[in-house]
N, CA, C and O atoms as CSV, one atom per row, in Angstrom:
chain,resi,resn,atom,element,x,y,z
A,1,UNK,N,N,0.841,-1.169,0.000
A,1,UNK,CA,C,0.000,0.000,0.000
A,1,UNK,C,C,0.893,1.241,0.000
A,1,UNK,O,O,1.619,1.366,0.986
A,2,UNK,N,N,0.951,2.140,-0.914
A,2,UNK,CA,C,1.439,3.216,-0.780
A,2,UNK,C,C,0.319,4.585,0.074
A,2,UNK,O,O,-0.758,4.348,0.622
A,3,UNK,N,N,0.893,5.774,-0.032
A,3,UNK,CA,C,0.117,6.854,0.512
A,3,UNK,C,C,0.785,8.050,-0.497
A,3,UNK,O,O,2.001,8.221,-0.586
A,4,UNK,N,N,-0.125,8.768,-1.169
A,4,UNK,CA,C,-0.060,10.055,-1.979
A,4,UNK,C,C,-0.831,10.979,-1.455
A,4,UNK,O,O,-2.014,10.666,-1.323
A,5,UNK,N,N,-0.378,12.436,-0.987
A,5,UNK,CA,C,-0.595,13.188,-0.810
A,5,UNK,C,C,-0.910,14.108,-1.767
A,5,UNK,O,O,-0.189,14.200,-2.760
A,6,UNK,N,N,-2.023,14.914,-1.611
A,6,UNK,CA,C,-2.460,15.219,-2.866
A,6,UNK,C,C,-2.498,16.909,-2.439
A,6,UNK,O,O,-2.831,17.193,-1.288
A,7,UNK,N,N,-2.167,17.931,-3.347
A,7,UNK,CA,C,-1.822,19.136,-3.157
A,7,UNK,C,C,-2.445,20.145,-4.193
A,7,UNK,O,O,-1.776,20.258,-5.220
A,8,UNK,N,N,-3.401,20.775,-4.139
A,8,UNK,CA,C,-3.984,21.549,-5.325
A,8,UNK,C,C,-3.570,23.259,-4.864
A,8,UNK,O,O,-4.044,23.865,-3.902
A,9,UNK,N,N,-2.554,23.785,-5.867
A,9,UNK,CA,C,-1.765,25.396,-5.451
A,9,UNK,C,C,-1.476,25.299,-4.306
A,9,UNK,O,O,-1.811,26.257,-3.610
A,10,UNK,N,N,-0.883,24.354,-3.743
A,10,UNK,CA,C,0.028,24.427,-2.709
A,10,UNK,C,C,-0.481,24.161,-1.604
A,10,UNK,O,O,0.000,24.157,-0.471
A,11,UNK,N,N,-1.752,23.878,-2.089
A,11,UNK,CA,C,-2.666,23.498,-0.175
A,11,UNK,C,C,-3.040,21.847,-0.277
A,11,UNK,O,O,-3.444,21.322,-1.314
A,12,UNK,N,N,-2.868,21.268,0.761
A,12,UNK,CA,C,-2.858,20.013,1.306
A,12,UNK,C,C,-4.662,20.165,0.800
A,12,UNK,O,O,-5.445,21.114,0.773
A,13,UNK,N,N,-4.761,18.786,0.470
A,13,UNK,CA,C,-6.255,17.686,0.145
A,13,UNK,C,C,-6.639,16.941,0.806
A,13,UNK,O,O,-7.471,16.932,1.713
A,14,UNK,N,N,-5.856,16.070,0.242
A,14,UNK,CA,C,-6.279,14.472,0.733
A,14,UNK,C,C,-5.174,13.643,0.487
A,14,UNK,O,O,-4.274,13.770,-0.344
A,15,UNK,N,N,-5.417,12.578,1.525
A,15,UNK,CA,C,-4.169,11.626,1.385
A,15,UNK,C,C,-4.915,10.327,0.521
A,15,UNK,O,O,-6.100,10.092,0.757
A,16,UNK,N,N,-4.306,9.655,-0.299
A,16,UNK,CA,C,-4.913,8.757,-0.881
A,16,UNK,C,C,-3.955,7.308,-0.409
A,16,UNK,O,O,-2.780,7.026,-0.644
A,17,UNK,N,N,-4.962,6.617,0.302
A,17,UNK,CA,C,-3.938,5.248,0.607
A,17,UNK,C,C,-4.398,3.983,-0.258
A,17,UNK,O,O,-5.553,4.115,-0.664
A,18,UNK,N,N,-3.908,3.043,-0.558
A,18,UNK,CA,C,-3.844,2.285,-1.525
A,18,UNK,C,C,-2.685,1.724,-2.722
A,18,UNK,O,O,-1.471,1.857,-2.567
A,19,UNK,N,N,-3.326,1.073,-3.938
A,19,UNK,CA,C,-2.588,0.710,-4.549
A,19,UNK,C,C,-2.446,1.013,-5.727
A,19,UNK,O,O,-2.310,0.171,-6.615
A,20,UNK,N,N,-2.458,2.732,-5.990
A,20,UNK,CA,C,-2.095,3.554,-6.802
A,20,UNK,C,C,-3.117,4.425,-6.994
A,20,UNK,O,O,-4.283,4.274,-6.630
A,21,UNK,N,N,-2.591,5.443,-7.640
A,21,UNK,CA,C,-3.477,6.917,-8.313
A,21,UNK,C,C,-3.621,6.267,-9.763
A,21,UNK,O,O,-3.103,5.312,-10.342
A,22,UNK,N,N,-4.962,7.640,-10.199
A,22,UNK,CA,C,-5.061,7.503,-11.501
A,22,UNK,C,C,-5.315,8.497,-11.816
A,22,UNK,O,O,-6.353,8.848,-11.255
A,23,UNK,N,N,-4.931,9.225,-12.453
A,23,UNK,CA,C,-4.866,10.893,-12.787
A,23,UNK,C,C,-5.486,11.070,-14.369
A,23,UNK,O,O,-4.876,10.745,-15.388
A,24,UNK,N,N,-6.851,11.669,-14.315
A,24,UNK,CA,C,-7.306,11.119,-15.963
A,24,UNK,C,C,-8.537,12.654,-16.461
A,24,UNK,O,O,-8.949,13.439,-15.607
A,25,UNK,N,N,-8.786,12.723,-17.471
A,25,UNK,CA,C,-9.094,13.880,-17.781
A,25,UNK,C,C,-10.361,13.394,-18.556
A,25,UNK,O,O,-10.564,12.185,-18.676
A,26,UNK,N,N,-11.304,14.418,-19.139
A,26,UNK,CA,C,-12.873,14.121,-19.250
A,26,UNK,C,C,-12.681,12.673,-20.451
A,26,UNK,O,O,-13.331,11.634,-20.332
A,27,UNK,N,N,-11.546,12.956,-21.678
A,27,UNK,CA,C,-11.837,12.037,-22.803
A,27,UNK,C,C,-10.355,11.414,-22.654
A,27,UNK,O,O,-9.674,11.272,-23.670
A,28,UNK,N,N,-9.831,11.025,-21.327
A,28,UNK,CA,C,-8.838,10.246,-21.307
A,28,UNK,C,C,-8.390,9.530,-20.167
A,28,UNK,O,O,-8.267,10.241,-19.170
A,29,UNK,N,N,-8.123,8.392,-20.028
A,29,UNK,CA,C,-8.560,7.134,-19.030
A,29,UNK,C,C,-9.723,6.925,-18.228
A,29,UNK,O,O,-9.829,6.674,-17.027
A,30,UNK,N,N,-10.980,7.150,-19.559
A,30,UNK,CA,C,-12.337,6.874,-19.228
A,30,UNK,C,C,-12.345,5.508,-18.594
A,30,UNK,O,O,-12.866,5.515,-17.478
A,31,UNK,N,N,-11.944,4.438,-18.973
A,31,UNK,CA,C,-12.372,3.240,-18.527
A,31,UNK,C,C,-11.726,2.187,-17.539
A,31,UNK,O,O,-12.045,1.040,-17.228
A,32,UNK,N,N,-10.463,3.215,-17.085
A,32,UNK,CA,C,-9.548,3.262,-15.839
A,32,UNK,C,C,-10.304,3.835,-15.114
A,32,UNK,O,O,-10.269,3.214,-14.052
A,33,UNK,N,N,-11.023,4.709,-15.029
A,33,UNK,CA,C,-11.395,5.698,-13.792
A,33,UNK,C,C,-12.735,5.101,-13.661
A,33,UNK,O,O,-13.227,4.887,-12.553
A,34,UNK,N,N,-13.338,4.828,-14.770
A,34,UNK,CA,C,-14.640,4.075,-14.453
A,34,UNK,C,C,-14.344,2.579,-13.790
A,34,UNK,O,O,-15.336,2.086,-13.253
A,35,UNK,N,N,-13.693,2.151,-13.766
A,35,UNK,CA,C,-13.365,0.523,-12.722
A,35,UNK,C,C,-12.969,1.375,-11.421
A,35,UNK,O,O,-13.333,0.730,-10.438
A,36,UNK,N,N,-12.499,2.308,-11.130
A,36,UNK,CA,C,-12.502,2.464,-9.666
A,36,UNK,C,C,-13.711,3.076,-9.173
A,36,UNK,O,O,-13.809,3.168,-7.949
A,37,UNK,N,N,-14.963,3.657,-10.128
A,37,UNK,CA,C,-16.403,3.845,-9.606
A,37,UNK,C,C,-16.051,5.450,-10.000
A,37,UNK,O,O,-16.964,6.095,-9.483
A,38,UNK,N,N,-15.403,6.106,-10.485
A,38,UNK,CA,C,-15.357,7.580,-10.969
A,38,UNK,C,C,-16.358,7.781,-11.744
A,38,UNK,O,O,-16.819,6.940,-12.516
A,39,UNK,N,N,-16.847,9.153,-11.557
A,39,UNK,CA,C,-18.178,9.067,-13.068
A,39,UNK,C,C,-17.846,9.392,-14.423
A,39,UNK,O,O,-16.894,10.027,-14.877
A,40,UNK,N,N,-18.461,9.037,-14.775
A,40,UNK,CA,C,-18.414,9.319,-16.435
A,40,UNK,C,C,-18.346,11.199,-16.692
A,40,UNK,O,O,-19.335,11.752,-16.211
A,41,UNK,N,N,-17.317,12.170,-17.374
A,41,UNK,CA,C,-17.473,13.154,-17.229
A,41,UNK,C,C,-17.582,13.708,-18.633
A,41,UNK,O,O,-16.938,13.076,-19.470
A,42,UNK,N,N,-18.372,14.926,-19.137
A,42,UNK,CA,C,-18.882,14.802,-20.429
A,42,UNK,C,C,-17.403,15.804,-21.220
A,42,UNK,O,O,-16.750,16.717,-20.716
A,43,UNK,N,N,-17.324,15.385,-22.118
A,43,UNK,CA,C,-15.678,15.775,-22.964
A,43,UNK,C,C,-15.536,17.346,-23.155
A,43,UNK,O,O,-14.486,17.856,-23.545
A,44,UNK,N,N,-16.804,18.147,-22.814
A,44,UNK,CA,C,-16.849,19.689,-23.012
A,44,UNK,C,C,-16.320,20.124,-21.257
A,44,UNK,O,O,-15.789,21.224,-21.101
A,45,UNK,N,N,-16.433,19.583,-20.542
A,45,UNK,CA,C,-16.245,19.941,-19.250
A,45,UNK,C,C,-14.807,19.982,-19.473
A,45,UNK,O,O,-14.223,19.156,-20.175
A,46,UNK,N,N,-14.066,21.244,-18.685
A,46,UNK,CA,C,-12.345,21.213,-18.400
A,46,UNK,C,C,-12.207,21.128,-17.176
A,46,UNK,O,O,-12.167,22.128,-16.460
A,47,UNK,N,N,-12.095,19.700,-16.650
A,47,UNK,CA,C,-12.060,19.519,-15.694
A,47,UNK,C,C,-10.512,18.419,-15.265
A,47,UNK,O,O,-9.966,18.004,-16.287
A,48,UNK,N,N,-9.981,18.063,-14.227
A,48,UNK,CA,C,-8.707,16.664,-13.966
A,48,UNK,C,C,-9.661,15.701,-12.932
A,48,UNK,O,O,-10.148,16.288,-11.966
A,49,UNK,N,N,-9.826,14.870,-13.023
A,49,UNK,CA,C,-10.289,13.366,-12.116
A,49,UNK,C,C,-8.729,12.449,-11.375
A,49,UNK,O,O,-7.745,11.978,-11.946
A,50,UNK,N,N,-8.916,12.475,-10.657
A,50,UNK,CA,C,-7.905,11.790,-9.422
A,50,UNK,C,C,-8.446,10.727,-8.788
A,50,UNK,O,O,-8.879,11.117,-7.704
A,51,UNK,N,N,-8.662,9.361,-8.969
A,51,UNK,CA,C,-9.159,8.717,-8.106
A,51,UNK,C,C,-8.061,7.404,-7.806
A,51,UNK,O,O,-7.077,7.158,-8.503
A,52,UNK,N,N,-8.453,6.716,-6.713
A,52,UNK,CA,C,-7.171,5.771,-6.171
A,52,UNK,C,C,-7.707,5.064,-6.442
A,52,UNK,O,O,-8.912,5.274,-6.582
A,53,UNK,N,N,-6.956,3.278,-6.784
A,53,UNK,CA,C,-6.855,2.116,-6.993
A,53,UNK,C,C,-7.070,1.637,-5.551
A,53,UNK,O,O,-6.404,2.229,-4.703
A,54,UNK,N,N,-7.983,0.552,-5.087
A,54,UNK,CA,C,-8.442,-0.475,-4.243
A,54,UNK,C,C,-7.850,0.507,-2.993
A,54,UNK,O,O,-6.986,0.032,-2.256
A,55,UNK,N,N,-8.269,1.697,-2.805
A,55,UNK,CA,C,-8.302,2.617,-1.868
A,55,UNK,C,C,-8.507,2.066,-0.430
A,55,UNK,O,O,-9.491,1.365,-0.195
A,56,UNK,N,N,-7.577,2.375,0.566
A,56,UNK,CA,C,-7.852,1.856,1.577
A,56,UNK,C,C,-9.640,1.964,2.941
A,56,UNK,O,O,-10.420,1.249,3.570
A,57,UNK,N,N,-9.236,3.751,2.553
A,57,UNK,CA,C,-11.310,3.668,2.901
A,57,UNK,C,C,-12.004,3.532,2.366
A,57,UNK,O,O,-12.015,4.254,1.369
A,58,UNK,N,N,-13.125,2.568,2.512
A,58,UNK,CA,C,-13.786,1.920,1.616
A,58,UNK,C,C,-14.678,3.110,1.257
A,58,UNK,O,O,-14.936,3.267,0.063
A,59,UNK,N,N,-15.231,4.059,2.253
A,59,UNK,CA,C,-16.571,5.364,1.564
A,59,UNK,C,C,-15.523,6.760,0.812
A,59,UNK,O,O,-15.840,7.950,0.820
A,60,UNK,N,N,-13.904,6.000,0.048
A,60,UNK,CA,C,-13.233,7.203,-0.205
A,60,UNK,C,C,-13.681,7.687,-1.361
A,60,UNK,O,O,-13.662,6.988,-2.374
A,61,UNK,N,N,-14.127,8.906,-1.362
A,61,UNK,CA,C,-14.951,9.439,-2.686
A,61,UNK,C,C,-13.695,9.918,-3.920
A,61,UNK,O,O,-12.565,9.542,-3.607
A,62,UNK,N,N,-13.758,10.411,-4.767
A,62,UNK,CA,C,-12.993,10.827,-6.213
A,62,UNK,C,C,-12.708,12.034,-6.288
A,62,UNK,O,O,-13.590,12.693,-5.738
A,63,UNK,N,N,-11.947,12.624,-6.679
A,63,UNK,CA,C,-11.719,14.105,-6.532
A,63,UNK,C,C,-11.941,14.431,-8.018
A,63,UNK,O,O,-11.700,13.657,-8.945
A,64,UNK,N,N,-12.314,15.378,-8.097
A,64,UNK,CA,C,-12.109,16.409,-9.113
A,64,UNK,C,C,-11.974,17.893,-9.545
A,64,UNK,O,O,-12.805,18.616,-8.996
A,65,UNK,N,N,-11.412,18.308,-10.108
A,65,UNK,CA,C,-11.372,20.060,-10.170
A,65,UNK,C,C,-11.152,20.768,-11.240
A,65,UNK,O,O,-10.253,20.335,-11.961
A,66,UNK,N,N,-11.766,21.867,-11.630
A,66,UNK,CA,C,-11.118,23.096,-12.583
A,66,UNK,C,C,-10.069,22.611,-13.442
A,66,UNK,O,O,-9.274,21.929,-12.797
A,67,UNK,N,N,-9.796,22.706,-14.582
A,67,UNK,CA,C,-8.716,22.536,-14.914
A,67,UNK,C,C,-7.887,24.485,-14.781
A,67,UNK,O,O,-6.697,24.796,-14.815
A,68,UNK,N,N,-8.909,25.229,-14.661
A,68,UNK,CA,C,-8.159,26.510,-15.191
A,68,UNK,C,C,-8.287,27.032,-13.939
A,68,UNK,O,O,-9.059,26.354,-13.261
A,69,UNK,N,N,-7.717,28.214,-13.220
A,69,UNK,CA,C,-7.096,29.099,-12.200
A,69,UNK,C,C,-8.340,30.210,-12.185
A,69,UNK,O,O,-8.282,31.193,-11.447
């Protein structure tokens, strides 16, 4: 099990424990992010999806955010 700390502009998130990240964007590692239960996100949205592999808390929800500032 690793642990990734996750940092959006420099401020602490979330720690993700488990057996890896998956770092995936609206029209790219759709069907990676969908096996860890991420939602489906529609390809006009500019958005980044972060979700962990066989995550150690089981109610650990998915992150997502802005792609722009």
């Amino acid at each position: 099990m690793i642990g990734v700390d996750v940092f959006i502009d420099d401020h602490f998130v979330h720690t993700i424990r488990g057996d890896g990240v998956i770092v995936g964007s609206p029209t790219g590692s759709t069907s990676y992010l969908m096996s860890t239960g991420s939602p489906i996100v529609l390809p006009n949205v500019d958005c980044i999806i972060l979700s962990g592999i066989n995550e150690h808390r089981f109610r650990a929800g998915r992150l997502s955010w802005t792609a722009r500032r």
